[in-house]
N, C-alpha and C positions, 0 to 999 in steps of 0.2 A: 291869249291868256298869259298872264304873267305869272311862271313860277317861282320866282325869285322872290320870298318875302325878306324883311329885313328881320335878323333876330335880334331877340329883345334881351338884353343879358346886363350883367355890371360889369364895368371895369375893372380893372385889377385896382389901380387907384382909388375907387371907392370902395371895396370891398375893404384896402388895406386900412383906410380911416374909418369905416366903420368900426371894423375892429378895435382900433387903437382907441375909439371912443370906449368902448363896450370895455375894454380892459380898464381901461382907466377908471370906469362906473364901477365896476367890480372892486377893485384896488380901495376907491374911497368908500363903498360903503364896507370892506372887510374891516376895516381900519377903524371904522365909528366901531363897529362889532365888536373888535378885540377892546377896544378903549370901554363899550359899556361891561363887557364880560368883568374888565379889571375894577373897576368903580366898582360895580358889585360884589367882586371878593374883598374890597376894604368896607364898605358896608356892611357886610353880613360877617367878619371879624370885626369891627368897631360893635356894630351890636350886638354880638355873642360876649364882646370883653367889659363891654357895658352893662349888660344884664347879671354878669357872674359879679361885678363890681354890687350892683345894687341890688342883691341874693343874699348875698354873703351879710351885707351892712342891715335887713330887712332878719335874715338868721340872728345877727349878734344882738338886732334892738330886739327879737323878741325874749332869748336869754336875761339881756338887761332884764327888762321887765317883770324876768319871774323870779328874779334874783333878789339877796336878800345879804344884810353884812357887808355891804362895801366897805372896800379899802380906802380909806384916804388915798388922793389920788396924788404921784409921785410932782416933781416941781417943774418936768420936762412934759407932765401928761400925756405919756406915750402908751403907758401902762393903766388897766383898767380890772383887779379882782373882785370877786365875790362868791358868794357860797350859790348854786346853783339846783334843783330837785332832778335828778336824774337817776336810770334804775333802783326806784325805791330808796333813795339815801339824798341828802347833800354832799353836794361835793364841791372844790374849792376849783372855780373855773377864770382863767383869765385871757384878755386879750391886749395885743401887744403891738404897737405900730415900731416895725424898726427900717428906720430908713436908711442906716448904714447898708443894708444888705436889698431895701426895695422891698418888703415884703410884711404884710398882713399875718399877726402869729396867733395862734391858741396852744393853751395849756392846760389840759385837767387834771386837775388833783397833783399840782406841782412836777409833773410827767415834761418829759419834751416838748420844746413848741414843735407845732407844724403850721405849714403856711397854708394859708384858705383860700388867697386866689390864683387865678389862670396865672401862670409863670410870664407869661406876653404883658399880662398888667407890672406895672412898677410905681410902690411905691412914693413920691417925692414929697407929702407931707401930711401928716394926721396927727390927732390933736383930742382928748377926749374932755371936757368941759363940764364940772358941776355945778349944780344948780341947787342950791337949797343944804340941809345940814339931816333932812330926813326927821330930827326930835322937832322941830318950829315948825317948820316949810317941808311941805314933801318932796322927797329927793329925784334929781331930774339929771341928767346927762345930756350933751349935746357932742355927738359924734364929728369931726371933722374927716375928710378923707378928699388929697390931691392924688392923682395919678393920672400917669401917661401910659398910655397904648401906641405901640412902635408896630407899624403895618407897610410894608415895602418900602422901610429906608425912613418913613416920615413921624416925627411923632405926635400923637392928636394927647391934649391935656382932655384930663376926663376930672371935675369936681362932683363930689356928693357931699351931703350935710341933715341930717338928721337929727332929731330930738325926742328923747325917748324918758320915759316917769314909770320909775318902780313899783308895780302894784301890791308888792309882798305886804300885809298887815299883820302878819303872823309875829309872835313873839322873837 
């Protein structure tokens, strides 16, 4: 009888390249991880600044809308007033595109502006547009709005454009 078997084992050389395989597996798939993790946070801030972008422009057209007494609109059309129905009264509501400073303003009742969107958006161009004279043609606004969204270093341009018609018939 033969007691001598052979044992059956791995080498230290193959153990060490499996490893070095297995690490290296590990390394690239961490790597695709951390890269989709990062896509997803400029994702889900592009679309949280895009939404608050097209919030804001969907709040303002429907003001338009129930507004009533437009201002002739200034020669740079950056500015847009009118008299607005709120807490029981009219009140004299305006919205203000100022690009010097990057930002989206409102004013009620001649009160301070304040800005309406996410601080992350930036203004770089807007434009409010009439249509019609209101006594002949019913009166119509067409909204313009450029901005950029700055998300780890890069900037994504973001366009909206809208068109919005006064419903007020009241005296």
């Amino acid at each position: 009888m033969n007691f001598k078997q052979k044992q059956k084992a791995f080498t230290l050389v193959e153990v060490l390249v499996s490893t070095g395989i297995f690490l290296m597996t590990i390394m690239a798939i961490s790597q695709i991880f951390i890269t989709v993790i990062r896509s997803e946070r400029v994702a889900y801030a592009l679309l949280n600044s895009g939404n608050n972008v097209r919030n804001n422009l969907e709040l303002m057209a429907k003001t338009i809308r129930m507004g009533k007494n437009f201002q002739s609109l200034p020669s740079d059309k950056k500015e847009l007033c009118f008299d607005y129905y709120l807490d029981n009264q009219w009140q004299r509501l305006c919205y203000k595109f100022d690009v010097s400073s990057r930002v989206l303003l409102r004013s009620l009742n001649g009160g301070d502006y304040e800005p309406l969107l996410d601080p992350q958006v930036e203004i770089t161009s807007g434009h409010f547009y009439q249509i019609g004279d209101g006594s002949t043609s019913q009166l119509s606004f067409i909204i313009q709005l450029e901005t950029q969204i700055i998300v780890r270093g890069i900037v994504y341009p973001f366009h909206v454009e809208t068109a919005v018609t006064s419903r007020y018939l009241g005296p």
